[in-house]
C-alpha positions as CSV (number, residue, x, y, z in Angstrom):
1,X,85.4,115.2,85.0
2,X,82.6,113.2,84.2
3,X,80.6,113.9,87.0
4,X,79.0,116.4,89.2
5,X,80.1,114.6,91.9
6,X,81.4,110.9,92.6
7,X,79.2,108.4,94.1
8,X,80.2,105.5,96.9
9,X,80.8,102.2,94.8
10,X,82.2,104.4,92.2
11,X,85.5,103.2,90.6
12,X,87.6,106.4,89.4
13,X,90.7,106.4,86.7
14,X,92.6,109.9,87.8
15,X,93.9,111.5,85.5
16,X,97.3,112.4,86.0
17,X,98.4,109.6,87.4
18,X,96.2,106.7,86.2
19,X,95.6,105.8,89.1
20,X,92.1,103.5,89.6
21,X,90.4,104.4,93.0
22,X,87.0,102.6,94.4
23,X,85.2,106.0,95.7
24,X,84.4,104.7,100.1
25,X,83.0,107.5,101.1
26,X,79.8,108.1,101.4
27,X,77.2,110.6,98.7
28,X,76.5,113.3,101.2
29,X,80.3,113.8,101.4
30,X,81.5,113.3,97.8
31,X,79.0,116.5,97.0
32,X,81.4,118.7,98.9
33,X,84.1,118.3,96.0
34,X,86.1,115.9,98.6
35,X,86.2,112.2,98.5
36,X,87.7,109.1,100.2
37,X,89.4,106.1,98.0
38,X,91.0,103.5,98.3
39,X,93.7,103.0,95.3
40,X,92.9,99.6,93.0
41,X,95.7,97.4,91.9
42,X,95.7,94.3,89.1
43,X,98.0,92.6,91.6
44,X,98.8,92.7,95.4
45,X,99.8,90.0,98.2
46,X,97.1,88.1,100.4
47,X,96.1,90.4,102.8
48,X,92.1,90.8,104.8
49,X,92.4,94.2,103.7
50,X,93.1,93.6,99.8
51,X,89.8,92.9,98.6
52,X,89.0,91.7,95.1
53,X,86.6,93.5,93.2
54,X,84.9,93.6,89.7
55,X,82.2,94.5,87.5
56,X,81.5,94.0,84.3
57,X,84.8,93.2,82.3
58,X,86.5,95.7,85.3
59,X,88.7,93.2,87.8
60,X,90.9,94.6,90.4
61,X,91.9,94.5,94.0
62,X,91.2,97.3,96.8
63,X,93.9,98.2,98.9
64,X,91.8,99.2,101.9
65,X,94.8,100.3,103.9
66,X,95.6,102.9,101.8
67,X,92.6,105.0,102.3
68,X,92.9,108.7,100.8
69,X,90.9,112.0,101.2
70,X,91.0,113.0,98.0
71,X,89.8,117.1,96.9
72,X,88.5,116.0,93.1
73,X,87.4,120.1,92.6
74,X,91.3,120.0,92.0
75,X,91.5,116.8,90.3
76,X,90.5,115.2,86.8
77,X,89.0,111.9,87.0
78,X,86.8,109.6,85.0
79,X,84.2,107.1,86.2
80,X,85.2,104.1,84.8
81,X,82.5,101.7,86.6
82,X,80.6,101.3,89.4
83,X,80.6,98.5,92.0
84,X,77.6,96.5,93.3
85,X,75.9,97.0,96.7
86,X,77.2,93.6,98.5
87,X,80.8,94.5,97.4
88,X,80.5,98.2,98.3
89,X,79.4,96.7,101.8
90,X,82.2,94.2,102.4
91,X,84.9,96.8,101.4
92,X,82.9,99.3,103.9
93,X,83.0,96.9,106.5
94,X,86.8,96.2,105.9
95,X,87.6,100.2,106.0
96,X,85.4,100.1,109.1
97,X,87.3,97.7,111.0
98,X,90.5,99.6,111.2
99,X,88.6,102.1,113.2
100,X,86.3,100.1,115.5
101,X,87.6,100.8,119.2
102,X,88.5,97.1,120.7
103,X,89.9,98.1,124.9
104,X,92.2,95.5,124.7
105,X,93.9,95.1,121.5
């Protein structure tokens, strides 16, 4: 573990399953030891909720669909990069949608 705790915008390789994981949740909750992420892929089919991201030399696309709570007291990780604050807000806003309450539909 790199980290005390993860930070939101935070892109995450886990360890034992190289995994890639953009960190959603917010500071306040990564500093219980728990986390939500979304898992990163090189390659994924159109989709409003596959969002391309990047920094840096870092390129990848969110599955935002595939959110996970994630107890990283249990888990080794690495902080590979971190994403910047327009992209951490249109993922956010994506993850946010699934939940907003629409009455009809």
């Amino acid at each position: 573990m790199v980290n005390a705790y993860v930070q939101q915008g935070d892109i995450i390789r886990l360890e034992s399953s190289a995994i890639h994981a953009l960190v959603l949740s917010r500071d306040f909750f990564n500093r219980s030891g728990m986390a939500v992420v979304c898992p990163i892929f090189s390659t994924l089919p159109g989709d409003a909720l596959h969002i391309p991201v990047s920094a840096g030399k870092y390129k990848g696309i969110a599955a935002v669909e595939q959110m996970k709570s994630l107890d990283l007291k249990k888990r080794i990780y690495t902080v590979l990069t971190h994403l910047d604050v327009p992209q951490i807000q249109n993922i956010s806003d994506a993850a946010q949608g699934i939940f907003d309450y629409y009455p009809f539909g």
